[in-house]
N, C-alpha and C positions, 0 to 999 in steps of 0.2 A: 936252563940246563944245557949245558956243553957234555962232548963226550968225556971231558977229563972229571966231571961228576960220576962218573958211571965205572966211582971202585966204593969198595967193602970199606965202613965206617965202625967195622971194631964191633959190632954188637954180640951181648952175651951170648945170644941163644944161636942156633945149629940146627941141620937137618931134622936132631932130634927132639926139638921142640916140639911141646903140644899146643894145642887153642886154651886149656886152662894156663897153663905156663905162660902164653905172651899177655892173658890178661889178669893174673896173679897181681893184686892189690889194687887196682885200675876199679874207680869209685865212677861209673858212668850214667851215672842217676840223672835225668835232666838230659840224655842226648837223645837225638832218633835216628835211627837206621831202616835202609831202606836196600834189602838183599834181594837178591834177583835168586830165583834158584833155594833160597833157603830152608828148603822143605827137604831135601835128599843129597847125599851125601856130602861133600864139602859146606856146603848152604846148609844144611841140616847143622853141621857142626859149627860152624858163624853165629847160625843164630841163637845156638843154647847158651855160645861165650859171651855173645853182648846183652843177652838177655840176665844171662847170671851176674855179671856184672854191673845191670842195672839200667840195660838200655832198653828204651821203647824199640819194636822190631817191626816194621810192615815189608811182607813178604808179597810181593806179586808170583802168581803162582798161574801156569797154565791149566796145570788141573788144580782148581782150588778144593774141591772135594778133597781130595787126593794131602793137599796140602796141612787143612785143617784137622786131619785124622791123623797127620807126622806130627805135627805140634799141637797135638790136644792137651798135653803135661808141660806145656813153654808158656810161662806166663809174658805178659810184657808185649803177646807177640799177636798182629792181626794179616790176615790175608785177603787179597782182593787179586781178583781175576787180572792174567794179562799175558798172551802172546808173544813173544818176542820177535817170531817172525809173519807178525801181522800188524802192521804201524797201527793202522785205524786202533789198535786194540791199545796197544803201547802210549797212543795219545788217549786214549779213556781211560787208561790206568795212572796218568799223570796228572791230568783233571781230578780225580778220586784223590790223590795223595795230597794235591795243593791245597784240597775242600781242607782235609784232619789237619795238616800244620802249614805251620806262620815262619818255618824254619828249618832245615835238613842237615844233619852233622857228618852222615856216610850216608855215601852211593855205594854200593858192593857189586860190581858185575861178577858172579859167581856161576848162576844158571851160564851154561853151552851146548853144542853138540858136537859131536868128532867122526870122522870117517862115516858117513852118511852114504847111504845110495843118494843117485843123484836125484833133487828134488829141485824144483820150480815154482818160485813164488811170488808175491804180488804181478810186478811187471815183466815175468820172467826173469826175475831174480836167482843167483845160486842161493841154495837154501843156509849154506853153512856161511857165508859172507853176510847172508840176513841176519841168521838168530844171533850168531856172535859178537856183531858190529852193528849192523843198520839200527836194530831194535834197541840198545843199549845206547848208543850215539842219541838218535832220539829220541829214549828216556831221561838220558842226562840233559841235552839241551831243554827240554819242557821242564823237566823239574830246575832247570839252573837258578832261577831267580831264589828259591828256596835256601839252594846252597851259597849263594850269595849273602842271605840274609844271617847266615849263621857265623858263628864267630871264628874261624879259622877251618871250614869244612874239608874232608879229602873224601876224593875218589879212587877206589879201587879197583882196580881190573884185572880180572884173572886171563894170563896168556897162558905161555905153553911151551916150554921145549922145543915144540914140534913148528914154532914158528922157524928154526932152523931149513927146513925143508923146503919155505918158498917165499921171498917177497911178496909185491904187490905187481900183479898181473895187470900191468896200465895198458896194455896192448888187448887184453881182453878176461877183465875180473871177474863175469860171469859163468867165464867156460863153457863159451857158445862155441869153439872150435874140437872141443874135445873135454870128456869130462875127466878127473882125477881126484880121487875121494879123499887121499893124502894132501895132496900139492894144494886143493881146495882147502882141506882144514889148516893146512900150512899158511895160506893168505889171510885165514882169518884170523888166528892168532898174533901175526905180522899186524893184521889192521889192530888188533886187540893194543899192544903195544905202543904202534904210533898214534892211535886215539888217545892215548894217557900224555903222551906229549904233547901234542896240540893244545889240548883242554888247558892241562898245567901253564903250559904260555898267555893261554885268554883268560886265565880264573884267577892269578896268582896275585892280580890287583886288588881282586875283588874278598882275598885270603882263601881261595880254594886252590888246594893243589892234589894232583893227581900222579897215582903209580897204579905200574901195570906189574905184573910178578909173574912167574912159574911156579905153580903148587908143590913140584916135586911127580913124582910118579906114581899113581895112586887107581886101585882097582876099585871102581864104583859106578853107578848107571852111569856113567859117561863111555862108557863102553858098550851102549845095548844095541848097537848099530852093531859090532861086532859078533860074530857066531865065536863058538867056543874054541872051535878050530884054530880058527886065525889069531886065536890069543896063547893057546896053547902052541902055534909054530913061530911065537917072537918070544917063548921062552917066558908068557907074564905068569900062566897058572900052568898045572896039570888038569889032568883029564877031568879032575873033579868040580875043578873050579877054584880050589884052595892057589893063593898069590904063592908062586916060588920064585920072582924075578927078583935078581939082584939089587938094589938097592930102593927097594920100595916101599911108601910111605904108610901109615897108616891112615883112618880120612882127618882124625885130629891132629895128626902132624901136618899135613896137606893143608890142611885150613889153618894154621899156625902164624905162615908168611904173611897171609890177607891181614889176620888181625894187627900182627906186629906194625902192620902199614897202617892199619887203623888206628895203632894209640902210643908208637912209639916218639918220645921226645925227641929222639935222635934226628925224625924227620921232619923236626918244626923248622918254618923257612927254608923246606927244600921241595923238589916236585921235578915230574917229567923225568923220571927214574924205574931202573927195571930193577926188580929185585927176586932173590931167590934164597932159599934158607935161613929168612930171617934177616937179611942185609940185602943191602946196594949189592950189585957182581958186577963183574968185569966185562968189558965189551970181548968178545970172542971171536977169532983168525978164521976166515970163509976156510969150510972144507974141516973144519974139527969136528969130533962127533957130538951126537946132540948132546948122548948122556955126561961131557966133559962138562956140561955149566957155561953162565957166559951166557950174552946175547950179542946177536948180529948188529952190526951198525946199521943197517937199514931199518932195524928196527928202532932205531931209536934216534933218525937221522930227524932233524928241527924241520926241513924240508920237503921229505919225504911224507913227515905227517902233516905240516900245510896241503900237500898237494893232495894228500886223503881225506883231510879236513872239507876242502874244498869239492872234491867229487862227492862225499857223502851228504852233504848240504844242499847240492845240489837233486842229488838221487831221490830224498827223504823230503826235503820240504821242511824240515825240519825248522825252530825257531833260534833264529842265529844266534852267539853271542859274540858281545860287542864288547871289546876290550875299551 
Protein backbone atom coordinates (compact mmCIF):
# COMPACT_ATOMS: atom_id res chain seq x y z
CA UNK A 1 0.00 0.00 0.00
CA UNK A 2 1.32 3.49 -0.97
CA UNK A 3 -0.41 6.51 -0.27
CA UNK A 4 -1.45 7.20 -3.88
CA UNK A 5 -3.73 3.70 -3.09
CA UNK A 6 -5.61 5.70 -0.56
CA UNK A 7 -8.43 7.17 -3.23
CA UNK A 8 -12.24 6.16 -3.81
CA UNK A 9 -12.40 3.10 -6.31
CA UNK A 10 -15.96 3.91 -7.82
CA UNK A 11 -18.01 1.74 -5.61
CA UNK A 12 -21.81 1.72 -5.84
CA UNK A 13 -22.80 2.07 -2.40
CA UNK A 14 -22.68 5.57 -0.12
CA UNK A 15 -23.13 6.70 3.33
CA UNK A 16 -26.48 5.51 2.84
CA UNK A 17 -25.92 1.93 2.60
CA UNK A 18 -27.15 -0.62 4.73
CA UNK A 19 -25.51 -4.11 6.14
CA UNK A 20 -28.45 -5.85 4.12
CA UNK A 21 -27.37 -3.82 1.01
CA UNK A 22 -23.52 -4.46 1.00
CA UNK A 23 -24.36 -8.17 1.55
CA UNK A 24 -27.50 -8.57 -0.98
CA UNK A 25 -26.79 -11.88 -3.07
CA UNK A 26 -23.45 -12.68 -1.23
CA UNK A 27 -23.83 -16.84 -0.94
CA UNK A 28 -21.23 -17.10 2.29
CA UNK A 29 -22.07 -20.64 3.22
CA UNK A 30 -18.86 -22.36 4.04
CA UNK A 31 -16.96 -19.12 5.75
CA UNK A 32 -16.26 -18.25 9.44
CA UNK A 33 -16.31 -15.11 11.09
CA UNK A 34 -14.92 -14.23 14.15
CA UNK A 35 -16.43 -10.48 15.39
CA UNK A 36 -15.36 -8.96 18.41
CA UNK A 37 -18.19 -6.89 19.82
CA UNK A 38 -20.90 -8.67 17.87
CA UNK A 39 -23.49 -8.74 20.51
CA UNK A 40 -24.46 -4.73 20.58
CA UNK A 41 -24.64 -2.40 18.33
CA UNK A 42 -22.54 -2.10 15.17
CA UNK A 43 -21.27 -6.10 16.12
CA UNK A 44 -24.94 -6.80 16.75
CA UNK A 45 -25.66 -5.59 13.18
CA UNK A 46 -22.28 -7.65 11.47
CA UNK A 47 -23.35 -10.45 12.79
CA UNK A 48 -27.11 -10.85 11.75
CA UNK A 49 -25.47 -9.74 7.92
CA UNK A 50 -22.95 -12.69 7.90
CA UNK A 51 -25.09 -14.80 9.51
CA UNK A 52 -28.02 -14.24 7.18
CA UNK A 53 -25.89 -14.67 4.52
CA UNK A 54 -24.79 -17.79 5.58
CA UNK A 55 -21.85 -17.31 7.57
CA UNK A 56 -20.68 -19.47 10.60
CA UNK A 57 -20.21 -16.30 13.45
CA UNK A 58 -18.17 -16.81 16.75
CA UNK A 59 -18.49 -13.80 18.86
CA UNK A 60 -15.99 -13.34 21.76
CA UNK A 61 -18.03 -11.57 24.20
CA UNK A 62 -16.88 -9.90 27.56
CA UNK A 63 -20.16 -10.43 28.99
CA UNK A 64 -21.06 -13.65 27.45
CA UNK A 65 -24.38 -13.93 29.34
CA UNK A 66 -25.13 -10.74 28.09
CA UNK A 67 -24.03 -11.78 24.67
CA UNK A 68 -26.02 -15.14 24.28
CA UNK A 69 -29.34 -13.40 25.35
CA UNK A 70 -28.66 -10.51 22.14
CA UNK A 71 -28.22 -13.47 19.80
CA UNK A 72 -30.70 -15.94 21.02
CA UNK A 73 -32.77 -15.57 17.54
CA UNK A 74 -29.07 -15.59 15.31
CA UNK A 75 -28.53 -18.81 14.02
CA UNK A 76 -25.05 -19.77 12.70
CA UNK A 77 -23.78 -17.84 15.58
CA UNK A 78 -21.68 -19.10 18.97
CA UNK A 79 -20.06 -17.07 21.93
CA UNK A 80 -17.20 -17.69 24.05
CA UNK A 81 -15.88 -15.46 26.81
CA UNK A 82 -13.18 -12.82 26.24
CA UNK A 83 -11.73 -9.53 27.43
CA UNK A 84 -10.08 -7.38 25.43
CA UNK A 85 -8.45 -5.53 27.86
CA UNK A 86 -7.20 -8.58 29.62
CA UNK A 87 -4.46 -10.37 27.28
CA UNK A 88 -4.36 -13.52 29.66
CA UNK A 89 -8.13 -13.79 28.55
CA UNK A 90 -7.65 -12.71 24.71
CA UNK A 91 -4.99 -15.72 24.66
CA UNK A 92 -7.85 -18.09 26.12
CA UNK A 93 -10.22 -17.09 23.82
CA UNK A 94 -7.74 -17.72 20.92
CA UNK A 95 -6.86 -21.22 22.19
CA UNK A 96 -10.86 -21.82 22.30
CA UNK A 97 -11.46 -20.57 18.57
CA UNK A 98 -8.12 -22.63 17.15
CA UNK A 99 -9.80 -25.81 19.23
CA UNK A 100 -13.61 -25.37 16.66
CA UNK A 101 -11.58 -24.37 13.26
CA UNK A 102 -8.94 -25.65 10.86
CA UNK A 103 -9.53 -22.06 9.13
CA UNK A 104 -10.63 -18.37 9.66
CA UNK A 105 -12.13 -16.25 6.60
CA UNK A 106 -12.86 -12.64 8.76
CA UNK A 107 -11.40 -11.04 11.81
CA UNK A 108 -13.84 -8.18 12.56
CA UNK A 109 -12.30 -5.76 15.19
CA UNK A 110 -15.76 -4.13 15.84
CA UNK A 111 -16.08 -4.41 19.86
CA UNK A 112 -14.34 -0.57 21.38
CA UNK A 113 -14.44 1.94 24.05
CA UNK A 114 -14.34 5.79 23.54
CA UNK A 115 -13.74 8.78 25.91
CA UNK A 116 -13.32 6.54 29.05
CA UNK A 117 -12.50 7.96 32.50
CA UNK A 118 -9.06 7.15 33.02
CA UNK A 119 -8.47 3.46 33.61
CA UNK A 120 -5.17 1.40 34.33
CA UNK A 121 -4.61 -1.99 33.23
CA UNK A 122 -2.52 -5.01 33.21
CA UNK A 123 1.05 -3.31 33.53
CA UNK A 124 -0.34 0.11 34.00
CA UNK A 125 -1.55 0.11 30.79
CA UNK A 126 -4.12 3.23 29.25
CA UNK A 127 -7.25 1.37 29.26
CA UNK A 128 -8.40 2.73 25.85
CA UNK A 129 -4.99 1.90 24.02
CA UNK A 130 -5.62 -1.74 25.60
CA UNK A 131 -9.12 -2.65 24.69
CA UNK A 132 -8.82 -0.93 21.29
CA UNK A 133 -5.31 -2.08 20.02
CA UNK A 134 -3.43 -4.29 22.44
CA UNK A 135 -6.39 -6.87 22.79
CA UNK A 136 -7.21 -7.13 19.12
CA UNK A 137 -3.34 -6.89 17.96
CA UNK A 138 -3.01 -10.10 20.07
CA UNK A 139 -6.23 -11.71 18.98
CA UNK A 140 -5.11 -11.37 15.40
CA UNK A 141 -1.66 -12.56 15.91
CA UNK A 142 -2.74 -15.97 18.02
CA UNK A 143 -5.39 -16.52 15.64
CA UNK A 144 -3.05 -15.67 12.51
CA UNK A 145 -2.06 -19.08 11.46
CA UNK A 146 -5.96 -19.83 11.07
CA UNK A 147 -6.16 -16.80 8.69
CA UNK A 148 -3.35 -18.09 6.93
CA UNK A 149 -4.80 -21.24 6.24
CA UNK A 150 -7.87 -19.79 4.53
CA UNK A 151 -8.16 -18.95 1.07
CA UNK A 152 -7.72 -15.20 0.62
CA UNK A 153 -8.72 -14.13 4.53
CA UNK A 154 -9.27 -10.12 5.48
CA UNK A 155 -9.15 -8.38 8.43
CA UNK A 156 -11.23 -5.72 9.44
CA UNK A 157 -10.86 -3.00 11.82
CA UNK A 158 -13.02 -0.52 12.91
CA UNK A 159 -11.25 3.04 13.50
CA UNK A 160 -12.76 6.32 13.88
CA UNK A 161 -13.00 9.76 12.73
CA UNK A 162 -11.82 10.68 15.87
CA UNK A 163 -8.35 9.31 14.88
CA UNK A 164 -7.98 12.92 13.62
CA UNK A 165 -7.49 14.24 17.06
CA UNK A 166 -4.17 12.44 17.85
CA UNK A 167 -1.20 10.42 16.51
CA UNK A 168 0.64 8.00 18.30
CA UNK A 169 2.04 9.43 21.49
CA UNK A 170 5.78 7.76 21.28
CA UNK A 171 7.06 10.16 23.80
CA UNK A 172 4.54 8.79 26.24
CA UNK A 173 1.27 6.38 24.90
CA UNK A 174 0.17 5.53 28.20
CA UNK A 175 -0.52 9.07 29.44
CA UNK A 176 1.67 8.75 32.48
CA UNK A 177 2.30 12.57 32.21
CA UNK A 178 -1.23 13.75 32.08
CA UNK A 179 -4.43 12.07 31.29
CA UNK A 180 -6.81 13.03 28.18
CA UNK A 181 -9.91 10.99 27.48
CA UNK A 182 -10.25 12.43 23.78
CA UNK A 183 -6.42 12.65 22.71
CA UNK A 184 -6.26 8.99 24.42
CA UNK A 185 -9.34 7.71 22.21
CA UNK A 186 -7.62 9.75 19.48
CA UNK A 187 -4.29 7.37 19.82
CA UNK A 188 -6.30 4.52 19.70
CA UNK A 189 -7.96 4.85 16.77
CA UNK A 190 -4.64 6.14 14.98
CA UNK A 191 -3.18 2.72 16.45
CA UNK A 192 -6.57 1.05 15.12
CA UNK A 193 -5.46 2.28 11.53
CA UNK A 194 -1.85 1.58 11.35
CA UNK A 195 -2.30 -1.90 12.81
CA UNK A 196 -4.35 -2.68 9.54
CA UNK A 197 -1.27 -1.53 7.70
CA UNK A 198 1.16 -3.46 9.17
CA UNK A 199 -0.66 -6.68 9.25
CA UNK A 200 -1.75 -6.11 5.33
CA UNK A 201 2.25 -5.82 4.69
CA UNK A 202 3.01 -9.24 6.83
CA UNK A 203 -0.24 -11.26 5.61
CA UNK A 204 -0.54 -10.29 1.96
CA UNK A 205 1.94 -13.39 1.23
CA UNK A 206 0.12 -15.45 3.06
CA UNK A 207 -3.46 -14.00 1.07
CA UNK A 208 -4.65 -12.09 4.22
CA UNK A 209 -5.09 -8.45 3.79
CA UNK A 210 -6.39 -6.15 6.06
CA UNK A 211 -8.51 -2.51 6.23
CA UNK A 212 -9.23 -0.37 8.91
CA UNK A 213 -12.40 2.00 8.22
CA UNK A 214 -14.58 4.78 10.08
CA UNK A 215 -18.11 3.58 10.64
CA UNK A 216 -19.50 6.97 9.97
CA UNK A 217 -21.20 8.68 13.22
CA UNK A 218 -23.50 6.58 14.96
CA UNK A 219 -25.28 6.73 18.44
CA UNK A 220 -25.04 3.36 20.40
CA UNK A 221 -23.26 1.84 23.69
CA UNK A 222 -20.19 3.25 22.50
CA UNK A 223 -21.19 6.15 24.11
CA UNK A 224 -21.81 4.89 27.68
CA UNK A 225 -18.74 6.46 29.02
CA UNK A 226 -20.48 9.60 28.06
CA UNK A 227 -23.23 11.36 30.43
CA UNK A 228 -26.22 12.69 28.50
CA UNK A 229 -24.98 16.22 29.02
CA UNK A 230 -21.91 15.97 27.12
CA UNK A 231 -23.80 14.52 24.16
CA UNK A 232 -26.36 16.73 24.30
CA UNK A 233 -23.72 20.01 24.34
CA UNK A 234 -21.80 18.54 20.93
CA UNK A 235 -25.17 18.75 19.33
CA UNK A 236 -25.57 14.54 18.94
CA UNK A 237 -29.24 14.06 20.87
CA UNK A 238 -31.65 16.36 22.87
CA UNK A 239 -32.54 16.04 26.23
CA UNK A 240 -34.23 12.97 25.60
CA UNK A 241 -31.79 11.07 24.10
CA UNK A 242 -33.46 10.99 20.60
CA UNK A 243 -30.01 11.50 17.70
CA UNK A 244 -30.54 15.05 16.14
CA UNK A 245 -26.89 15.41 14.96
CA UNK A 246 -26.22 16.21 11.46
CA UNK A 247 -25.27 13.62 9.52
CA UNK A 248 -25.66 10.60 11.50
CA UNK A 249 -25.88 7.01 10.81
CA UNK A 250 -28.00 4.52 11.59
CA UNK A 251 -26.31 1.29 13.33
CA UNK A 252 -27.14 -0.74 9.98
CA UNK A 253 -25.68 1.92 8.01
CA UNK A 254 -22.57 2.13 10.39
CA UNK A 255 -21.87 -1.47 10.03
CA UNK A 256 -22.36 -1.32 6.09
CA UNK A 257 -18.54 -0.12 5.56
CA UNK A 258 -17.09 -3.25 7.76
CA UNK A 259 -19.12 -5.66 5.65
CA UNK A 260 -18.47 -4.02 2.11
CA UNK A 261 -14.64 -4.56 3.37
CA UNK A 262 -15.61 -8.01 4.19
CA UNK A 263 -17.05 -9.26 0.63
CA UNK A 264 -16.44 -6.54 -1.76
CA UNK A 265 -14.61 -7.75 -5.15
CA UNK A 266 -13.30 -4.46 -5.62
CA UNK A 267 -11.02 -5.23 -2.75
CA UNK A 268 -9.45 -8.57 -3.97
CA UNK A 269 -5.58 -7.99 -4.13
CA UNK A 270 -5.58 -4.92 -2.45
CA UNK A 271 -5.01 -4.15 1.60
CA UNK A 272 -3.49 -1.76 4.13
CA UNK A 273 -6.38 0.73 3.24
CA UNK A 274 -8.64 3.13 5.06
CA UNK A 275 -12.08 3.23 4.12
CA UNK A 276 -15.17 5.17 4.83
CA UNK A 277 -18.80 4.93 3.18
CA UNK A 278 -18.33 2.08 1.58
CA UNK A 279 -14.93 2.94 -0.52
CA UNK A 280 -11.28 3.62 -0.19
CA UNK A 281 -11.20 7.86 0.89
CA UNK A 282 -8.79 10.12 0.41
CA UNK A 283 -5.73 10.89 2.50
CA UNK A 284 -6.85 14.32 4.22
CA UNK A 285 -4.80 18.09 4.72
CA UNK A 286 -3.69 18.34 8.77
CA UNK A 287 -6.09 20.86 10.44
CA UNK A 288 -9.41 19.87 8.24
CA UNK A 289 -12.17 19.03 10.34
CA UNK A 290 -13.01 15.55 11.32
CA UNK A 291 -16.42 15.65 10.05
CA UNK A 292 -14.85 16.63 6.35
CA UNK A 293 -13.91 12.70 5.64
CA UNK A 294 -10.45 11.57 4.68
CA UNK A 295 -7.73 10.15 6.85
CA UNK A 296 -4.50 11.45 8.18
CA UNK A 297 -1.39 10.35 6.65
CA UNK A 298 0.03 9.26 9.81
CA UNK A 299 -2.44 7.04 9.83
CA UNK A 300 -1.78 5.30 7.35
CA UNK A 301 2.11 6.09 7.10
CA UNK A 302 4.08 2.15 6.13
CA UNK A 303 6.34 3.43 8.95
CA UNK A 304 4.61 4.71 11.38
CA UNK A 305 2.84 1.26 11.71
CA UNK A 306 6.22 -0.70 11.69
CA UNK A 307 7.17 1.25 14.41
CA UNK A 308 3.69 0.49 16.32
CA UNK A 309 4.02 -2.97 15.09
CA UNK A 310 7.08 -3.22 16.86
CA UNK A 311 6.19 -1.46 20.21
CA UNK A 312 2.95 -3.58 20.47
CA UNK A 313 4.88 -6.87 20.06
CA UNK A 314 6.92 -6.10 22.22
CA UNK A 315 4.24 -4.71 25.04
CA UNK A 316 2.00 -8.08 24.48
CA UNK A 317 4.32 -10.86 24.11
CA UNK A 318 2.27 -11.40 21.57
CA UNK A 319 3.03 -14.48 18.80
CA UNK A 320 4.96 -12.76 16.08
CA UNK A 321 4.34 -13.13 12.39
CA UNK A 322 6.83 -13.90 10.11
CA UNK A 323 6.54 -12.72 6.52
Amino acid sequence: MTMTDQQPLGSPFSAATTSEDTVAGYDLSGMTAVVTGGYSGLGLETTRALTAAGARVIVPARRPDVARAALKEVKNCEVIPMDLADLHSVRTAATDISDRLDRLDLLMAVAGVMATPERRVGPGWEGQLTANHFGHFTLACELYPLLAAADGARVIVNSSAGHTLNGIRWHDPHFHTGYDKWLAYGQAKTANALFAVHLDALGQGDGVRAFALHPGKIITGLQREMTLQEQIDRDWVDEHGNVIGDGFKTPSQGAATGLWAATSPLLDGRGGLYLEDCDVTRVSAPGTPMDDGGVRAYAVDPDEAARLWDLSLAATSATPITR
